[in-house]
C-alpha positions as CSV (number, residue, x, y, z in Angstrom):
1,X,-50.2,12.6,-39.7
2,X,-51.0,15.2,-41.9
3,X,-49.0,18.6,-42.8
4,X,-49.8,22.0,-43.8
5,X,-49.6,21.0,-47.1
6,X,-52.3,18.7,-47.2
7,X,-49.8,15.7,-47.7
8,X,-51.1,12.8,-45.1
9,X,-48.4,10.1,-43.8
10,X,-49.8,6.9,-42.3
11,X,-48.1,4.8,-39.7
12,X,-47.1,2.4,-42.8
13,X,-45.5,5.4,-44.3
14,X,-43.5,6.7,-41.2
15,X,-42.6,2.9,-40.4
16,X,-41.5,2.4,-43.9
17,X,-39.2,6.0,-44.4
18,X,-37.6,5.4,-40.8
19,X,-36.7,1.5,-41.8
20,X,-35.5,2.0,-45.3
21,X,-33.6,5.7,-45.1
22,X,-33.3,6.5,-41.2
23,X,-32.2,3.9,-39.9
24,X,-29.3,3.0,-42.6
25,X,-28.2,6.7,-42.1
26,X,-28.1,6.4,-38.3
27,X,-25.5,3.0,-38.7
28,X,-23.5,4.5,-41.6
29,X,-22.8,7.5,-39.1
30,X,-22.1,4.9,-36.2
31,X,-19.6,3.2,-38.7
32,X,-18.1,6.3,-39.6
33,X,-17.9,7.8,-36.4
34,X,-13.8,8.4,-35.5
35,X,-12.9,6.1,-32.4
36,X,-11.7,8.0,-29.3
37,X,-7.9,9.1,-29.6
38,X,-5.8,7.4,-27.0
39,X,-1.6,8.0,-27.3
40,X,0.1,4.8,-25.8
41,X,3.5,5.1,-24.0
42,X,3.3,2.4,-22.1
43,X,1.5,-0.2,-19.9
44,X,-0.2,-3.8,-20.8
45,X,-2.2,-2.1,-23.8
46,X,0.3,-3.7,-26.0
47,X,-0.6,-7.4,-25.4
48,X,-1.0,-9.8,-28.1
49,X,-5.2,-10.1,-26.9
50,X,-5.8,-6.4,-25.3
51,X,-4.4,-4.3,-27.8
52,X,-7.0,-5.5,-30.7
53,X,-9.7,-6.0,-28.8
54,X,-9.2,-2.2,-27.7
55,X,-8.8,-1.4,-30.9
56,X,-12.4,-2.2,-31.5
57,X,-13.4,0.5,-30.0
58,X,-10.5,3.3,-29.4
59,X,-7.7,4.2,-32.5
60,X,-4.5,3.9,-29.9
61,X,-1.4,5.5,-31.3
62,X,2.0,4.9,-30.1
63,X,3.6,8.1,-28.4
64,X,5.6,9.8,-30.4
65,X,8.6,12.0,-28.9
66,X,9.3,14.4,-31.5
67,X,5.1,15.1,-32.3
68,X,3.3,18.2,-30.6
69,X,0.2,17.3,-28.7
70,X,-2.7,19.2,-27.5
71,X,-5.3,19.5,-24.4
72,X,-7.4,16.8,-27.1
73,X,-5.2,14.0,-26.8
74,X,-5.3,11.7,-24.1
75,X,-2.1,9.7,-22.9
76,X,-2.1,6.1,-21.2
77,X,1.1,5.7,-19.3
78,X,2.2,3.5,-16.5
79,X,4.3,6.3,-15.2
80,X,3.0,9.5,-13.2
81,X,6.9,11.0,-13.4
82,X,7.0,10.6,-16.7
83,X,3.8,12.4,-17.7
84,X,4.8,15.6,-16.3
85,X,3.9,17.9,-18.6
86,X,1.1,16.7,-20.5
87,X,-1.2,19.1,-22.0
88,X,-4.5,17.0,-21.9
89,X,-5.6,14.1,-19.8
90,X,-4.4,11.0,-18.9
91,X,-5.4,7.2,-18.0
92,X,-2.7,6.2,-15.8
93,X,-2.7,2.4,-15.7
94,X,-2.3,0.5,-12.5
95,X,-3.8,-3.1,-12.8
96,X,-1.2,-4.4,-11.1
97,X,-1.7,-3.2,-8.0
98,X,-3.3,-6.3,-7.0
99,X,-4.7,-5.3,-3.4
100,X,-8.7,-5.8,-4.0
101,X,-10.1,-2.8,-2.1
102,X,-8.4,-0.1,-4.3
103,X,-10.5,1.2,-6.5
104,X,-9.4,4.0,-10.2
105,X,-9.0,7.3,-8.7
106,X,-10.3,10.3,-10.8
107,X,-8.2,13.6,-10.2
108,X,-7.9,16.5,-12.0
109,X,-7.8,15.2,-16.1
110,X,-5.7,12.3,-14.6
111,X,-7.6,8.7,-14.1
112,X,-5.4,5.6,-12.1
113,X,-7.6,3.2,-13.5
114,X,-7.7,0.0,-11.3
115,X,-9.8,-2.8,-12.0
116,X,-10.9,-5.2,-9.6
117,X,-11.2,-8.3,-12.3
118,X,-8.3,-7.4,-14.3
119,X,-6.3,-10.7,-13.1
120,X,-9.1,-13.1,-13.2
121,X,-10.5,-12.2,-17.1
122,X,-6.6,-11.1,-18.5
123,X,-5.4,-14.5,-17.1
124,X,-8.4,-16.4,-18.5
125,X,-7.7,-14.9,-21.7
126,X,-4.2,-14.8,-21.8
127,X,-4.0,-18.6,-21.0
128,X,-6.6,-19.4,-24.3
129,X,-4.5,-17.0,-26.7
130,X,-1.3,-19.5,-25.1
131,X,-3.8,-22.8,-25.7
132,X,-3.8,-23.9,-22.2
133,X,-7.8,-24.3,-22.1
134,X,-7.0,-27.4,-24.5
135,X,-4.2,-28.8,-22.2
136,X,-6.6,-32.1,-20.7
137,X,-5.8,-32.5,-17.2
138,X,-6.0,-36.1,-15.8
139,X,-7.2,-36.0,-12.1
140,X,-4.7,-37.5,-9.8
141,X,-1.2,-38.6,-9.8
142,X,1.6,-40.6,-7.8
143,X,2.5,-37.1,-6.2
144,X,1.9,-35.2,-3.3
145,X,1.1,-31.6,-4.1
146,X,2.3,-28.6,-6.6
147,X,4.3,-25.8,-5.1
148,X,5.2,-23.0,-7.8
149,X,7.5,-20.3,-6.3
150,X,10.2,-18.2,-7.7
151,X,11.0,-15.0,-5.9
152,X,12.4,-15.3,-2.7
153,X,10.0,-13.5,0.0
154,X,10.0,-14.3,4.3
155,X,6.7,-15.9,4.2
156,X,7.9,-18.3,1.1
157,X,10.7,-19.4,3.0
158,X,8.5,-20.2,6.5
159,X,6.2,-22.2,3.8
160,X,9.1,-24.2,2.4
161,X,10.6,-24.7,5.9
162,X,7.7,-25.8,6.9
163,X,6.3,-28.6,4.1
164,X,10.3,-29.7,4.0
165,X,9.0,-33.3,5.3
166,X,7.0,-33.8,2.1
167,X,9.2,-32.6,0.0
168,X,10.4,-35.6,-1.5
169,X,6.5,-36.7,-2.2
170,X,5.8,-33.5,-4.2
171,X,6.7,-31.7,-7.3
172,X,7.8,-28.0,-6.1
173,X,9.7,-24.7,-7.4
174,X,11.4,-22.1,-5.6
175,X,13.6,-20.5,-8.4
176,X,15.5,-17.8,-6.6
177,X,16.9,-20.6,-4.1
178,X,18.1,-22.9,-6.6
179,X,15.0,-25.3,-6.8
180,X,13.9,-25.8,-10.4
181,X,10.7,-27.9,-11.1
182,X,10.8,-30.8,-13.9
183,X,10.6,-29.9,-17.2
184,X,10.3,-26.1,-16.0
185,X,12.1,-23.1,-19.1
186,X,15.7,-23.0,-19.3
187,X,18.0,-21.2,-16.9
188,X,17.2,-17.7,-17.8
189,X,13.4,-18.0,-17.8
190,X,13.0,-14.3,-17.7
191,X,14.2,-14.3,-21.1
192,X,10.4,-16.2,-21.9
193,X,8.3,-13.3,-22.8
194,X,5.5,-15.4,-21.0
195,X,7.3,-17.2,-18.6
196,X,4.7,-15.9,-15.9
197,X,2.5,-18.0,-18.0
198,X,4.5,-21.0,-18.6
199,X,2.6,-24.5,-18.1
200,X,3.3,-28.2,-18.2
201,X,0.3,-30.1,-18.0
202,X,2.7,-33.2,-16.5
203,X,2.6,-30.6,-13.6
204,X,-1.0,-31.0,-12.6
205,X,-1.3,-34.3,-14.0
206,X,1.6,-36.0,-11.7
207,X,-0.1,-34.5,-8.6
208,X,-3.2,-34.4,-6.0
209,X,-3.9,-30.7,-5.7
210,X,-1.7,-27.0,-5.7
211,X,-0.1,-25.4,-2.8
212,X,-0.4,-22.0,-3.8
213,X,2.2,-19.4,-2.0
214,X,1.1,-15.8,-3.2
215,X,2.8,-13.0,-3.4
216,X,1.5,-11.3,-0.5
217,X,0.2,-12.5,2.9
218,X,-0.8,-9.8,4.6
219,X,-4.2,-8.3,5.8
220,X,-5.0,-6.8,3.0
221,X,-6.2,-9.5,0.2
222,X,-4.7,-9.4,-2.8
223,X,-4.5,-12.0,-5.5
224,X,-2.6,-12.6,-8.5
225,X,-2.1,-15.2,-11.6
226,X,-0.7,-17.7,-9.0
227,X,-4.7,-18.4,-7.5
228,X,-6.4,-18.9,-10.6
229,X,-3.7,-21.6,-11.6
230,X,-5.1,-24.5,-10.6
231,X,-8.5,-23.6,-11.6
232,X,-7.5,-23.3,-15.3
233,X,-5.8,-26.8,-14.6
234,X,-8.2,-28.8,-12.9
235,X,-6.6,-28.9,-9.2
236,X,-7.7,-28.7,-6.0
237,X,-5.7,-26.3,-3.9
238,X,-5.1,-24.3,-0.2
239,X,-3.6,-21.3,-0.9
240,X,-1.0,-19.0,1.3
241,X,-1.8,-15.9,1.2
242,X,-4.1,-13.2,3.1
243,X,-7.0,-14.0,4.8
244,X,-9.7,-14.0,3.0
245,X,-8.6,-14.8,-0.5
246,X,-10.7,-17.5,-0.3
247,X,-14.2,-15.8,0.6
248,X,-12.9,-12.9,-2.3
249,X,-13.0,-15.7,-4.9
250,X,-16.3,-17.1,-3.5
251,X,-17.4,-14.0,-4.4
252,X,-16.6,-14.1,-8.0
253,X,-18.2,-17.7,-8.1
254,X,-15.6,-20.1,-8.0
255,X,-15.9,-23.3,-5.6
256,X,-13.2,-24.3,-3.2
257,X,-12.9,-27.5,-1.0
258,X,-14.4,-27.4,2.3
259,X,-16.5,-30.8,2.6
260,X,-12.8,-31.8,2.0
261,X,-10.4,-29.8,4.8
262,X,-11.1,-27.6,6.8
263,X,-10.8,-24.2,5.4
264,X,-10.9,-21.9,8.4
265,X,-7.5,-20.7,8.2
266,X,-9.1,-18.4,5.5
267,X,-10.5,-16.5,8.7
268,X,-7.2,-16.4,10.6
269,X,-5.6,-12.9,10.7
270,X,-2.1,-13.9,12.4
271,X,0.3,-15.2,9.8
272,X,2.0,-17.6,11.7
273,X,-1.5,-18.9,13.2
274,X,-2.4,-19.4,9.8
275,X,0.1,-20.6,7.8
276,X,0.0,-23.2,11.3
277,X,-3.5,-24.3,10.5
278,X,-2.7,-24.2,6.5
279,X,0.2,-27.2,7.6
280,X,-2.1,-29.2,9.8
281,X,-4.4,-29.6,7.0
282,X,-1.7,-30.7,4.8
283,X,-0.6,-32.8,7.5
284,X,-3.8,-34.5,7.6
285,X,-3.9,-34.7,3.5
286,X,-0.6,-36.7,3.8
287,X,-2.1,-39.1,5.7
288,X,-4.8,-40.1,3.4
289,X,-2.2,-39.7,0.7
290,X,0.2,-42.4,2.0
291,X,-2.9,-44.7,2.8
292,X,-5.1,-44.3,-0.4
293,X,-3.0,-42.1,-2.6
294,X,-6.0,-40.6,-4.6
295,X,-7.2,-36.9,-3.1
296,X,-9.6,-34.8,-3.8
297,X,-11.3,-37.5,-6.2
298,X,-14.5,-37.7,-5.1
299,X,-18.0,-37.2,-7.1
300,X,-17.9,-33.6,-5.3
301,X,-14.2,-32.5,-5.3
302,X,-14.4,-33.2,-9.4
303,X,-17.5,-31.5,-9.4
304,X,-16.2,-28.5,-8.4
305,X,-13.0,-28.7,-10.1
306,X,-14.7,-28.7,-13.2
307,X,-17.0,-25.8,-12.5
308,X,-14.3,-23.6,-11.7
309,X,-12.4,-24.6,-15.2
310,X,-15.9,-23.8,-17.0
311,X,-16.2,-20.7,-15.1
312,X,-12.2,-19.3,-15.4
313,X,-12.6,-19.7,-19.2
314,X,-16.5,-18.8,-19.6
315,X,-15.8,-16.3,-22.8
316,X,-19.3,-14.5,-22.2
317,X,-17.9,-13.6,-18.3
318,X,-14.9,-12.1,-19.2
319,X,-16.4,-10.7,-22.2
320,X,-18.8,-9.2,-19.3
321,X,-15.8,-8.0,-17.0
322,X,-13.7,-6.8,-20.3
323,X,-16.4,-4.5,-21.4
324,X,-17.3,-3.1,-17.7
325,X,-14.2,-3.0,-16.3
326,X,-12.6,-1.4,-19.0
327,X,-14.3,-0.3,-22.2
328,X,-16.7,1.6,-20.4
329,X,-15.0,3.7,-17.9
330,X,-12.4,4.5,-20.4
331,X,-15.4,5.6,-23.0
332,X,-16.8,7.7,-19.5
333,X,-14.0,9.4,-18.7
334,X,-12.8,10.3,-22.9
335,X,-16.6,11.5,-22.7
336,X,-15.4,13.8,-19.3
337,X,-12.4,15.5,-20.3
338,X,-12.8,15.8,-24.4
């Protein structure tokens, strides 16, 4: 390449200025480049794991009430009512709303950010930051099944009226009606900043598989912590709750036990139908129980019990989900409004 004034550059020259001086330049302004300005009044931001991994990549700022903002400063709230006002735009955060067809809705300057992973990957992550991943769980036990419940709901009370026979053979919860499991928190487990969370390995290990009851049965599916439970501690499970929970977490890859029972109430859209085909197959598990007392330990139930424990804590997948599911369209929509 050569310029008016007769000075010639060779490849090697142009390769050599752009590695040695360009390049440098370009990551010393990519160091030095401000992070986007979010204002934080409230929502799950704050966690012990979300809050610095966010940091990596946005300077967050707790709201201040006696500080003037402007149209340049983006607010993350839980609360619609309480953002009334706001001069610039806003990530309203709802992943709690657990229902897997809603999607984040953009309107105006205001984003209701949803994300469809946010259980599975905060879960996963949540449960490593406790130490859970290094709880070993020992298949089998001289119980029946695991039943966690705590708030009272109609379609937790037909469950419990239902599996009253086995009872006695199981290790269950249902806290709001006076049922407290062994070794479960104190009285006032509310008072456990993490007592969603809480685990006892002696849980899993003492039984043959989970009885899940989640919050929600109806047709629209929605999953929360109580699902991915016994995945992250090596149990087999059926689960209670809408109709096709089952095929939703197919879809994210994990494995669930049909060589085993039959796993067609899945499919069943009446909840009484259902929860009547969820008994008969515990009905039937009881009866291989009392004969053999080992279930689910065959070459292919462990098999898949351990793939979904790899999967639920696979770092690089919910590094995957944590950066597209969040990171980005946060990064979109600061690009959008500021």
């Amino acid at each position: 390449m050569t310029f008016a004034c007769g000075i010639t550059l060779t490849q090697e020259h142009i390769g050599h200025t752009i590695t040695s001086k360009i390049l440098p330049l370009i990551s010393l302004l990519q160091i030095t480049m401000p992070r986007p300005l979010i204002i934080f009044k409230s929502g799950s931001i704050n966690s012990d794991w979300l809050l610095p991994r966010l940091e990596e990549y946005f300077e967050i700022k707790p709201w201040q009430h006696d500080k003037k903002y402007t149209d340049q400063h983006l607010l993350w709230h839980c609360c619609e009512q309480d953002a009334v006002g706001w001069p610039g735009p806003c990530i309203f955060e709802k992943f709690w709303d657990q229902y897997v067809d809603q999607t984040s809705l953009l309107v105006d300057n205001q984003l209701h950010l949803r994300l469809k992973s946010w259980v599975r990957f905060n879960e996963s992550i949540w449960w490593q930051h406790l130490g859970y991943h290094q709880l070993i769980a020992q298949p089998g036990g001289d119980k029946f099944f695991l039943m966690l419940m705590n708030l009272i709901k109609k379609h937790r009370d037909a469950l419990f009226e239902h599996v009253t026979p086995w009872l006695d053979d199981s290790w269950y919860s249902y806290y709001e009606k006076g049922h407290q499991i062994h070794s479960d928190l104190d009285a006032e487990p509310f008072s456990h900043s993490n007592w969603q969370r809480h685990c006892n390995i002696e849980w899993y290990n003492r039984t043959q598989f989970s009885l899940v009851a989640e919050s929600q049965v109806s047709t629209r599916v929605w999953i929360s912590e109580k699902t991915y439970k016994p995945m992250a501690f090596g149990h087999a499970f059926l689960i209670w709750g809408s109709p096709g929970t089952l095929q939703f977490i197919h879809k994210q890859g994990f494995q669930t036990f049909d060589h085993a029972i039959d796993e067609s109430y899945d499919t069943i859209i009446p909840q009484q139908q259902r929860l009547a085909a969820i008994i008969k197959q515990i009905e039937f598990l009881h009866e291989e129980f009392k004969n053999t007392n080992r279930l689910f330990q065959d070459s292919e139930s462990l098999k898949r019990i351990q793939h979904n424990y790899d999967l639920f804590y696979d770092p690089a997948i919910c590094e995957k989900l944590f950066l597209e599911e969040l990171v980005e369209p946060i990064k979109k929509f600061i690009d959008e409004q500021i």
